[in-house]
DOVEX-372041 format. One line per field, with one value per residue: y negated, x negated, z negated of N, C-alpha, C, O, CB in turn; residue in three letters. Coordinates in Angstrom, 2 decimals. Each point is the difference from the previous one (the first is absolute). Glycine has a CB too. Layout:
% residues N
n.py: c(Y  ...) .
n.px: c(X  ...) .
n.pz: c(Z  ...) .
ca.py: c(Y  ...) .
ca.px: c(X  ...) .
ca.pz: c(Z  ...) .
c.py: c(Y  ...) .
c.px: c(X  ...) .
c.pz: c(Z  ...) .
o.py: c(Y  ...) .
o.px: c(X  ...) .
o.pz: c(Z  ...) .
cb.py: c(Y  ...) .
cb.px: c(X  ...) .
cb.pz: c(Z  ...) .
r: c(ALA  ...) .
***
This chain:
% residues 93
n.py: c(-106.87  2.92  0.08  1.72  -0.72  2.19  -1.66  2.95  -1.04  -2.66  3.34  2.23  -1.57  0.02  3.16  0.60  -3.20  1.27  2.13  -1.85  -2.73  2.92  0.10  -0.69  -4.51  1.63  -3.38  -0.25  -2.73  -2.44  -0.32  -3.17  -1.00  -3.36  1.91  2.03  0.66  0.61  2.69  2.15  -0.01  1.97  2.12  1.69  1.77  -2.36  -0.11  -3.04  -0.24  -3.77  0.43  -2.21  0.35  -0.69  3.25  1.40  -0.02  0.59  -1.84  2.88  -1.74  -1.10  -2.77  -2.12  0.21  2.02  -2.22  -0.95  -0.71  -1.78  2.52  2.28  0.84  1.35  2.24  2.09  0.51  0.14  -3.29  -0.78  2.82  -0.15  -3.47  1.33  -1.43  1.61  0.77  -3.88  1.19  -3.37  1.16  2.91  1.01) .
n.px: c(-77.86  0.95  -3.65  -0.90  0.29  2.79  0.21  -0.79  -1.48  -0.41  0.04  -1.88  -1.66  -1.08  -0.94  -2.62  -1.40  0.06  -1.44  -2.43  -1.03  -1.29  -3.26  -2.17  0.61  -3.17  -0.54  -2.04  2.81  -2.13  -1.79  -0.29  -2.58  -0.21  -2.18  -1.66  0.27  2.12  0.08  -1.33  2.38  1.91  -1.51  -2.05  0.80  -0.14  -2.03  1.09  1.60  -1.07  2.75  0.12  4.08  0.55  -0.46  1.31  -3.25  -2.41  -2.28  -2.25  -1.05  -0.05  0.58  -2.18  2.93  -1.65  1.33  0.78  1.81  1.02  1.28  -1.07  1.76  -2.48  2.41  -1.29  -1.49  2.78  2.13  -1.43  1.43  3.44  -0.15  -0.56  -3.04  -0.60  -2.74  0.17  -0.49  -0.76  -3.20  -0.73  -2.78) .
n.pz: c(-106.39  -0.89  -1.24  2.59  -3.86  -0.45  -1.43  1.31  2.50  -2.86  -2.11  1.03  0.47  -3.00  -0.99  1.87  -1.48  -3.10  2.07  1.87  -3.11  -1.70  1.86  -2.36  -0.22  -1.93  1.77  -3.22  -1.32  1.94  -3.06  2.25  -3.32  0.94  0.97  2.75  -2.46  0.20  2.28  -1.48  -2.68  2.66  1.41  -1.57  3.29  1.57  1.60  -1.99  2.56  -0.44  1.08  2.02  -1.77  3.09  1.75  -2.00  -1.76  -2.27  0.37  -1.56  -2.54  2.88  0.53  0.08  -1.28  -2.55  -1.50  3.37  -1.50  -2.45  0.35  -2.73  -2.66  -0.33  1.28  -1.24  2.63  -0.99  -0.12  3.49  0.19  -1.48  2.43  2.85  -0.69  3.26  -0.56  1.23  1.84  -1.47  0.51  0.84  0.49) .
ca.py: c(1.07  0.92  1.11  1.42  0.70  -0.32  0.09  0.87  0.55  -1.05  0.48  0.80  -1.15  -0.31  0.63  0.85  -0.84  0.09  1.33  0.74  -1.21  0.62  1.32  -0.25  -1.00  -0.49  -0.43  -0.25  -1.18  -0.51  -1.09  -0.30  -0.66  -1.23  0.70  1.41  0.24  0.12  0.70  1.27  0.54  0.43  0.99  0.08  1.19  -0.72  -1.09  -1.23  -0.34  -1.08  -0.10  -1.20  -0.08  -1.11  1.10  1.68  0.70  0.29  0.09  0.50  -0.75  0.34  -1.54  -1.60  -0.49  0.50  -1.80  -1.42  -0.73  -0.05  0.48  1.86  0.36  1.38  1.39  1.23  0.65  1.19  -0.68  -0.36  0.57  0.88  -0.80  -0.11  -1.52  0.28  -0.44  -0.58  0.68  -1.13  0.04  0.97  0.29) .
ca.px: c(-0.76  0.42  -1.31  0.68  0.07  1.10  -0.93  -1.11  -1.06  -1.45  -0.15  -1.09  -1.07  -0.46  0.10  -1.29  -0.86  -0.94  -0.60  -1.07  -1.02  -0.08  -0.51  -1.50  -0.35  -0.77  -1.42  -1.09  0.01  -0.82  -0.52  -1.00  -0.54  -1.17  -0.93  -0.41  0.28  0.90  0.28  -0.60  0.27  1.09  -0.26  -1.44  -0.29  0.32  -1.09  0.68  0.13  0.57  1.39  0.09  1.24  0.46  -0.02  0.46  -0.62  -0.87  -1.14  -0.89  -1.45  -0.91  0.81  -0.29  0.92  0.72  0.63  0.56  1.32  0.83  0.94  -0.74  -0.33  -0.69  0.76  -0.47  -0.19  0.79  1.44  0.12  0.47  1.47  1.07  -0.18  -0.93  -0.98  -1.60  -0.73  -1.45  -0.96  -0.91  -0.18  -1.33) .
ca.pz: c(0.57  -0.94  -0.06  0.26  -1.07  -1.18  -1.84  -0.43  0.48  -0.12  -1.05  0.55  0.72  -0.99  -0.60  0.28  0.21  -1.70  -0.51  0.84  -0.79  -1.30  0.06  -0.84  0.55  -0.92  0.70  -1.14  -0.07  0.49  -1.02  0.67  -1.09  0.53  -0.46  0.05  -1.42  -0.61  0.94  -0.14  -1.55  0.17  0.55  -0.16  1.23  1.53  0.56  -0.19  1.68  -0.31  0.94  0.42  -0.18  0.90  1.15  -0.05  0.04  -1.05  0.30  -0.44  -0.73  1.03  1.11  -0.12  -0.84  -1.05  -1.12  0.72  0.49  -0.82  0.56  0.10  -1.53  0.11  -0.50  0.27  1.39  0.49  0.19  1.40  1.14  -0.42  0.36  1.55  0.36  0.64  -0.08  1.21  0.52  -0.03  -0.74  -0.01  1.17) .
c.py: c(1.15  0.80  1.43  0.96  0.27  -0.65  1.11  0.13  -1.10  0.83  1.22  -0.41  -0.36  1.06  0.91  -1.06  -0.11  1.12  0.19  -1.43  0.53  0.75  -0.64  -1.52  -0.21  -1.10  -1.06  -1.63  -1.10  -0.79  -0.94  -1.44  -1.02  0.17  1.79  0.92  0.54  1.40  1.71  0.63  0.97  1.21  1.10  1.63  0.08  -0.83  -1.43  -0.45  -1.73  -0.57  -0.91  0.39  -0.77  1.10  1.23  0.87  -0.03  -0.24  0.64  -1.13  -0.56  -1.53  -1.39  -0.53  0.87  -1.07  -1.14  0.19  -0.15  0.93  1.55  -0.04  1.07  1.61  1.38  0.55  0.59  -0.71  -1.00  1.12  0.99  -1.30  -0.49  -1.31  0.80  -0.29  -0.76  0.72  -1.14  0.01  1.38  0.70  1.72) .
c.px: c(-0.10  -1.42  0.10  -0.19  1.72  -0.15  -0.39  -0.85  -0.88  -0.32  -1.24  -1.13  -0.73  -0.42  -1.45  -1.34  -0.48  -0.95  -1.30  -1.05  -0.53  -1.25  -1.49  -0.96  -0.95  -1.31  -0.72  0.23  -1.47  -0.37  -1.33  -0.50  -1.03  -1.70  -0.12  0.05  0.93  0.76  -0.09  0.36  1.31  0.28  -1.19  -0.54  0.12  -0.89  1.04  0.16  0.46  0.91  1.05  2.02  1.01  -0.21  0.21  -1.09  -1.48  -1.42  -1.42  -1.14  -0.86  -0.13  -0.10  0.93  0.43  0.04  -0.09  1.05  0.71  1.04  -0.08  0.01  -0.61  0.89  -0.68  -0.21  1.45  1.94  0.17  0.51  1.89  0.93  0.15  -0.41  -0.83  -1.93  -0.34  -0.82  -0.97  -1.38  -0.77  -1.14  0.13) .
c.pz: c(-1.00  0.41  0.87  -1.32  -0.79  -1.27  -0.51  0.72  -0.72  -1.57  -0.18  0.41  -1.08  -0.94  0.23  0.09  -1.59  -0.06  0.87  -0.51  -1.33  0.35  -0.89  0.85  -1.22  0.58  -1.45  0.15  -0.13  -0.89  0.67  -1.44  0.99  0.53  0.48  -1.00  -0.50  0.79  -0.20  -1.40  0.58  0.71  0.12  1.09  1.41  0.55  -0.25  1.31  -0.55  1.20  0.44  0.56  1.18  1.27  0.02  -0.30  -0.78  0.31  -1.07  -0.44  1.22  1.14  -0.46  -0.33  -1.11  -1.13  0.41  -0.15  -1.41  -0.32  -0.21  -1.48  -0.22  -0.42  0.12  1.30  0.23  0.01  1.58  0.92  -0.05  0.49  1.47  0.57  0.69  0.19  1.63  0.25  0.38  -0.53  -0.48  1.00  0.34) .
o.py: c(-0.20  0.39  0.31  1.23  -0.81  -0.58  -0.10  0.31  0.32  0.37  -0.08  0.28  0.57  -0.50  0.46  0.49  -0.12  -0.11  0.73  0.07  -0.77  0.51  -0.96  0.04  -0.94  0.34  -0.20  -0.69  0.21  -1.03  0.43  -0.69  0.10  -0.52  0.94  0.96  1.10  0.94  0.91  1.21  1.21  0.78  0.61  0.46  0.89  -0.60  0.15  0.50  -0.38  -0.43  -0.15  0.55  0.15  0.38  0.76  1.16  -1.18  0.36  -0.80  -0.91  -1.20  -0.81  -0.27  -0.93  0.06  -0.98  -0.90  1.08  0.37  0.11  0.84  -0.96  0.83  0.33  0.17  -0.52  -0.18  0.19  0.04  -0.28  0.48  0.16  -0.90  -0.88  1.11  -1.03  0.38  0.94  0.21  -0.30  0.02  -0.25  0.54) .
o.px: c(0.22  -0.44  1.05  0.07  0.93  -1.03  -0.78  -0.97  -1.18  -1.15  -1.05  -0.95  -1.09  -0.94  -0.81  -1.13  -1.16  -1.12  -0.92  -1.21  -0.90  -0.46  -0.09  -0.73  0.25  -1.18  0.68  -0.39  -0.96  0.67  -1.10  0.76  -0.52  -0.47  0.76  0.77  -0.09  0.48  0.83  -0.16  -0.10  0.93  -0.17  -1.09  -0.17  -0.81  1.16  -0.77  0.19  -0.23  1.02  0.45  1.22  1.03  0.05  0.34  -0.32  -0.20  -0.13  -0.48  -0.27  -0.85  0.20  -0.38  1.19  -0.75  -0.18  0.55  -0.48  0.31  0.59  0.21  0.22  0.22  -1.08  0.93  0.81  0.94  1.03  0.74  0.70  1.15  0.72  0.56  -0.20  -0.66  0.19  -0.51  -1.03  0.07  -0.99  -0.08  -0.78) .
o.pz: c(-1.19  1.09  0.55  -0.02  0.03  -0.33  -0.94  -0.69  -0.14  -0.24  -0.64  -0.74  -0.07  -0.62  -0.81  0.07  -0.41  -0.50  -0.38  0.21  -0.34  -1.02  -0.77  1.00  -0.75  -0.14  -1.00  0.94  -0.75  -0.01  0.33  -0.68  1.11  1.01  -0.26  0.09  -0.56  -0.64  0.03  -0.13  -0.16  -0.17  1.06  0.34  0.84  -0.71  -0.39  0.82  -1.16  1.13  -0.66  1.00  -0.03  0.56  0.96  -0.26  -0.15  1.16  -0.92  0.67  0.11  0.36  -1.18  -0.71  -0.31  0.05  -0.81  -0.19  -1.07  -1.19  0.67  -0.73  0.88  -1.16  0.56  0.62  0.92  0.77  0.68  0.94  0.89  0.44  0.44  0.66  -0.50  0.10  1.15  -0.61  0.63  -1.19  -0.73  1.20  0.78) .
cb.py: c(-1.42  -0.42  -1.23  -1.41  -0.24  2.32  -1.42  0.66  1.00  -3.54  -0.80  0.71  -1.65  -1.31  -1.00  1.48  -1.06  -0.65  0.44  1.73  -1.30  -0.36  2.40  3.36  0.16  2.05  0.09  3.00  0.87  1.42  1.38  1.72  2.07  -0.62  -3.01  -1.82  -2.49  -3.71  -3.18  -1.98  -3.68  -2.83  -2.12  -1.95  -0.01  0.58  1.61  -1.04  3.35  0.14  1.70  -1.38  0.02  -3.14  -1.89  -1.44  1.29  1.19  -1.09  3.01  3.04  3.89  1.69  0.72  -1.28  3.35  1.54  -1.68  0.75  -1.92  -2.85  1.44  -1.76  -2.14  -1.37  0.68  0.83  2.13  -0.21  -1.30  -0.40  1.68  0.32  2.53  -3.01  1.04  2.08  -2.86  1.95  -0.63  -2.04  -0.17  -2.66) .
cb.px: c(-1.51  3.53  -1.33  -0.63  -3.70  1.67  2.01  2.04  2.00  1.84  3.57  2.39  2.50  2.11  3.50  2.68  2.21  3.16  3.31  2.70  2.32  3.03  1.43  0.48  1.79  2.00  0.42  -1.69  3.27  -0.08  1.88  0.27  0.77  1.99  -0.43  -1.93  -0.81  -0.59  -1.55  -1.73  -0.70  -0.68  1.56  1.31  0.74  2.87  -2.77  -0.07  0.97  -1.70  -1.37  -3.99  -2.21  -1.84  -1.20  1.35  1.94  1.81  1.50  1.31  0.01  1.67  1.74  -0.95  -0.59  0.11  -0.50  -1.80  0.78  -0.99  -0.50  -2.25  1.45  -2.41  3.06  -0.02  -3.54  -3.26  -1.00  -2.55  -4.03  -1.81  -0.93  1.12  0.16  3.22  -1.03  0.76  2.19  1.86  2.24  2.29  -1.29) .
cb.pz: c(2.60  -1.29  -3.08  2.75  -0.12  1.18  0.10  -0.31  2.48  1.69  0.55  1.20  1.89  1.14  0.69  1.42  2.80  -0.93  -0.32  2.40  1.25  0.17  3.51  -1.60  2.43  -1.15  4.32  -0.76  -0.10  1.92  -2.50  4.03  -3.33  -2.85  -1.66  1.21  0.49  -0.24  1.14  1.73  -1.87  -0.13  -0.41  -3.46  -2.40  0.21  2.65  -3.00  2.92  -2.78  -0.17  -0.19  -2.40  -1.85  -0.48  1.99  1.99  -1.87  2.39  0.68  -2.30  -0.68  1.76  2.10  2.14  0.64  -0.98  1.76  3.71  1.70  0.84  3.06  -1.49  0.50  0.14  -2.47  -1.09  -2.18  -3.78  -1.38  -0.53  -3.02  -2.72  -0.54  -1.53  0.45  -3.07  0.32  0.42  1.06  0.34  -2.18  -2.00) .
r: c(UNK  UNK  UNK  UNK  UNK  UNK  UNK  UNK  UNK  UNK  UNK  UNK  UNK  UNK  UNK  UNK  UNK  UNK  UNK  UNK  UNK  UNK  UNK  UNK  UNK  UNK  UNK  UNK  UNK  UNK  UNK  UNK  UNK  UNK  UNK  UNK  UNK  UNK  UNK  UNK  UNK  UNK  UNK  UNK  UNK  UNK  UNK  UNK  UNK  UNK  UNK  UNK  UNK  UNK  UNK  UNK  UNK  UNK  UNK  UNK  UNK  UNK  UNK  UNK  UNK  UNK  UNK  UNK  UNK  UNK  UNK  UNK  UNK  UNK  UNK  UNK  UNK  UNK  UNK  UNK  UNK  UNK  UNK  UNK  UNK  UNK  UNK  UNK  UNK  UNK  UNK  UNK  UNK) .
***
């Protein structure tokens, strides 16, 4: 069977897929720690969230599963959100 590519168009193909991937992908790498503490030193201008890794999504001091489960860790607000974790609305009034 025969592609409908050549070897240059994949080449091209490949070529623009590097350049238009290059662009400004600065998103805020996700540090996630055992300890609140440890959490708030790292970020001391951020709020702390605790971020249940298994559902994708964060939960506020405030919320009844904030530092349950196994499956979560405490991170920055703002890195939870550059890594596209979502805020629950469990518990929330």
């Amino acid at each position: 069977m025969r592609s409908g590519f050549g070897n240059g168009q994949v080449g091209i193909a490949l070529a623009a897929v590097i350049l238009l991937g290059a662009g400004e992908a600065s998103a805020t790498p996700l540090t996630p720690f055992r300890y609140e503490a440890q959490a708030q030193r790292h970020c001391p201008h951020d709020r702390v969230v605790w971020l249940d890794f298994r559902k994708g999504v964060y939960y506020s001091k405030a919320q009844k599963r904030y530092g349950q489960g196994f499956d979560g860790s405490f991170v920055c607000l703002n890195e939870a959100r550059d890594s596209l974790y979502r805020r629950s609305l469990l518990g929330l009034r």
